[in-house]
N, C-alpha and C positions, 0 to 999 in steps of 0.2 A: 839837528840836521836831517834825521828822518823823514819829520815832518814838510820839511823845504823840498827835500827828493820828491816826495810824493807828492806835493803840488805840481812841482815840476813835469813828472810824470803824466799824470793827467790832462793838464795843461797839453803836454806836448798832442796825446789822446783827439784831446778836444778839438783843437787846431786839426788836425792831420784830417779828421775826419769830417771839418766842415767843409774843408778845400775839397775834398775828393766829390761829395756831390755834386752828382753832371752838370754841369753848364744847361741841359738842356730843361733843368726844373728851375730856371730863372728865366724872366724874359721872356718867356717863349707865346705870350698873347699877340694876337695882331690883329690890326683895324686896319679896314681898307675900303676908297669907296671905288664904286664902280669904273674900269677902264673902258668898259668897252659895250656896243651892243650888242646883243645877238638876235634878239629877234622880237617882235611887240606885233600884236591884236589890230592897233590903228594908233596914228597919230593925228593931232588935229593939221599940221601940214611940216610939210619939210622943213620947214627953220624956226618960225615960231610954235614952241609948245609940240617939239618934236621929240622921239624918243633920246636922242643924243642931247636934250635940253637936262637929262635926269643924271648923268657923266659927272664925275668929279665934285667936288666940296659946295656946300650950298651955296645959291647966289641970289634964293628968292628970300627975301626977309621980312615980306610982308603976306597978309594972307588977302585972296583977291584971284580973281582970272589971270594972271600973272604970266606973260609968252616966256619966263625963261623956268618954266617948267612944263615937262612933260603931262599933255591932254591927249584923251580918248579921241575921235572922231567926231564919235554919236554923243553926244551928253547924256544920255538915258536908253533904257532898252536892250543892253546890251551885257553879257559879261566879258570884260577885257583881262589884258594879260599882258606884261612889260617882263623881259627877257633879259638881264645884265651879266657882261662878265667882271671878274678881276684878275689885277695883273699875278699876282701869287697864290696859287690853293692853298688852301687853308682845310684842317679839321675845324667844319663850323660849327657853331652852339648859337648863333642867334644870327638878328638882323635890324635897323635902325632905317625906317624908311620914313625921311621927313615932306610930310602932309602939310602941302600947302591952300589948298580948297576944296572944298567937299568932305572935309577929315571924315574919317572911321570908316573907309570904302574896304582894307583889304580884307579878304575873303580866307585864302589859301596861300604859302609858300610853297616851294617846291625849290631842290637843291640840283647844279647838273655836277658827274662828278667830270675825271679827267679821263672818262671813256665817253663823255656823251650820254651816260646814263640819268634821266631822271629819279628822284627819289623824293617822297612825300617829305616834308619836316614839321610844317605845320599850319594848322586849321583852328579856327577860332571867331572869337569876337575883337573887332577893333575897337577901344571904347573913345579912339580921338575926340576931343569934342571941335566944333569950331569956332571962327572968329580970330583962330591967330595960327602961324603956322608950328606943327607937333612932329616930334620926333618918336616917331611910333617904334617901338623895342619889341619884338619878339624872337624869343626866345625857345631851344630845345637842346634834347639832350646831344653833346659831341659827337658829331660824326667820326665812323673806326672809318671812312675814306675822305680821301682829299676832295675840295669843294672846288670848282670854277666858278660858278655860274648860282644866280637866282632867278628864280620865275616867279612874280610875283602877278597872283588873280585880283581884281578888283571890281566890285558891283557899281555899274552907274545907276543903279539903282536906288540907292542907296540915298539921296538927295538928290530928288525930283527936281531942285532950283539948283546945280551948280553944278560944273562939269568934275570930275577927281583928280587932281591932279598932284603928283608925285617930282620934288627937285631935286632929292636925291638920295644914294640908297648907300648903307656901310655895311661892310659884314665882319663877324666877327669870328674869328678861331683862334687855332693855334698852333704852329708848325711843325707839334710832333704829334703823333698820335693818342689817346687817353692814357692808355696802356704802357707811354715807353718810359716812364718817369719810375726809375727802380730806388726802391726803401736802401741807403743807407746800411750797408751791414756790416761796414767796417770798425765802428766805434766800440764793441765788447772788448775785438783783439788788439785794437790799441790799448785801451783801458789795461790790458794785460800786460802789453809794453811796459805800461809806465810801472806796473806792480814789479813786472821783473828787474826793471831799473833800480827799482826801492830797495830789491831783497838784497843785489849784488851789490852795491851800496853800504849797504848792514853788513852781509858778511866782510866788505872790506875791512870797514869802519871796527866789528869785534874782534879780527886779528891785528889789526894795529893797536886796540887795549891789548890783546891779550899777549905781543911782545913787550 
């Protein structure tokens, strides 16, 4: 019978202390693509290949001069820049900006928060190659502030034969901070529950041998 208590015990231990970890260390990533614009460099004109062409879930699916994606003005000569919001800030850790022609143009990100502050995040080499349209990933470390917005820089320089152009953009975070996901400390003192359950048990158990 000992032995039954003390699983039980345990058990109970175990359980107790899976339930109690916050809801908020579950679930808690989110994708999202762009609601809204804020502000872009040039577009090639107000409806085809405008910045509002780069909004919402992809819809170019081939690679090619393509008007329902967002172009530059100038096709060369120029460093541009495409400004998006989204509907929920987010602590962001990346970004997913699918290249539809000219792949490997971006340059620079930049995050805005929920004061209108801009903030570096990341700079580098784009290695898209072309010929098909690329879901370009870059990636940094969590932001400790909430995200709105991306600025996303782009060289049209970058291929001298094709304008850049961008269909649409996701960001990625997550809706609590790095920091708010606390360790678990309740499993020792249950573990101790279920020991004291086990002992009081025993002593039941030897005073009813020993009447």
């Amino acid at each position: 019978m000992k032995k039954d208590w003390l699983g039980f015990g345990i058990t109970i231990a175990v359980i107790a202390s899976s339930s109690m970890i916050p809801k908020s260390a579950h679930a808690m990533s989110l994708e999202q693509y762009a609601s809204s614009v804020i502000d872009f460099s040039s577009e090639y004109s107000a409806s085809n290949w405008s910045a509002s062409q780069a909004l919402g879930v992809p819809n170019t699916f081939a690679y090619g001069d393509i008007p329902t994606a967002w172009a530059p003005r100038p096709a060369n000569g120029t460093q541009e820049f495409l400004t998006l919001g989204f509907s929920t800030p987010v602590y962001a850790n990346g970004a997913t900006i699918r290249e539809t022609y000219g792949n490997g143009f971006v340059r620079k990100i930049d995050v805005f928060d929920i004061n209108d502050t801009l903030h570096n995040v990341w700079n580098g080499i784009d290695s898209s190659q072309p010929g098909s349209p690329v879901d370009f990933f870059a990636s940094w470390s969590t932001t400790s502030f909430l995200v709105k917005g991306l600025k996303i820089y782009i060289d049209t320089d970058h291929n001298l034969g094709t304008w850049e152009e961008i269909d649409a953009v996701k960001l990625h975070g997550t809706t609590i901070p790095p920091t708010a996901v606390p360790t678990p400390m309740l499993f020792p003192g249950l573990i101790g529950l279920g020991v004291a359950v086990l002992r009081k048990r025993g002593k039941n158990e030897n005073k009813s041998a020993e009447a």
